[in-house]
N, C-alpha and C positions, 0 to 999 in steps of 0.2 A: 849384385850386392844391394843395390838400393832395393829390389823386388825384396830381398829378405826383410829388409829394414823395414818397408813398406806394411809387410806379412806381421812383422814382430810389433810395430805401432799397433795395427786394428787387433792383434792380439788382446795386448794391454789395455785397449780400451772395452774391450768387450769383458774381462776378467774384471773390470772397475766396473762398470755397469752391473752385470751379475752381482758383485762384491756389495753392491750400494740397496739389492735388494733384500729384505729381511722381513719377520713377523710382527704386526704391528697389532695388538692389541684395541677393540674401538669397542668399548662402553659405554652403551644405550643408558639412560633413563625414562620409563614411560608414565607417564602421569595424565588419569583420564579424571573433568572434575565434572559431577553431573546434577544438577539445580531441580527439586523437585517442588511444586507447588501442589500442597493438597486442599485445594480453594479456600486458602488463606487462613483453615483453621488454624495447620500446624504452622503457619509462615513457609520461607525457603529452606529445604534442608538438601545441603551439600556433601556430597559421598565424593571422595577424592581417592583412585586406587591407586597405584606404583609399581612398577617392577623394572628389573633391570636385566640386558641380555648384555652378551658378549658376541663378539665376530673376530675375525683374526684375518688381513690381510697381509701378504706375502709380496710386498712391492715397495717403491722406495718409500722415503718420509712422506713426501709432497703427496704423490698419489695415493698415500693410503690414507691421508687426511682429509684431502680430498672425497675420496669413496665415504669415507668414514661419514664426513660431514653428509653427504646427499645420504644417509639412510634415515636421519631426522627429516621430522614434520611438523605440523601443529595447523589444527585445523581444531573451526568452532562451528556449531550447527546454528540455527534460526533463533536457537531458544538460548544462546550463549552457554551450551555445555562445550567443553575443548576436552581435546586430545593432545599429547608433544610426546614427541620422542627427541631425545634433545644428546646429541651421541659428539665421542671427543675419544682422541686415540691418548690411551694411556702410559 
């Protein structure tokens, strides 16, 4: 009896696990801003692009927020152009 019991516990735990897992939508924004100097005739001129992607993780909250979060970046070059990818689960 207890072996059953035992059996029907790790059931239910493992059907709550499964259960906890679902699709989580994670929404990029990318935003690239680039500083051009054309030997100061024109001054600084700023081109800033955007786009946005989507991803869809299949895991619980925590972890997909997680993943979610580590697919952003932001990195700047020498010359202070950046990059970001700036992502959050929807």
């Amino acid at each position: 009896m207890k072996k059953i019991l035992s059996l029907f516990i790790v059931a239910l735990l493992a059907i709550a696990f499964v259960s906890c897992k679902k699709d989580y939508t994670c929404k990029c924004n990318y935003t690239s801003t680039y500083s051009y100097d054309y030997g100061g005739v024109l001054g600084v001129v700023t081109t800033t692009q955007t786009s946005t992607t989507e991803k869809t993780f299949n895991n619980s909250k925590k972890k997909a927020e997680s993943d979610c979060k580590s697919e952003g970046y932001i990195t700047t070059d020498e010359d202070g152009n950046t990059k970001k990818m700036d992502c959050t689960i929807q």
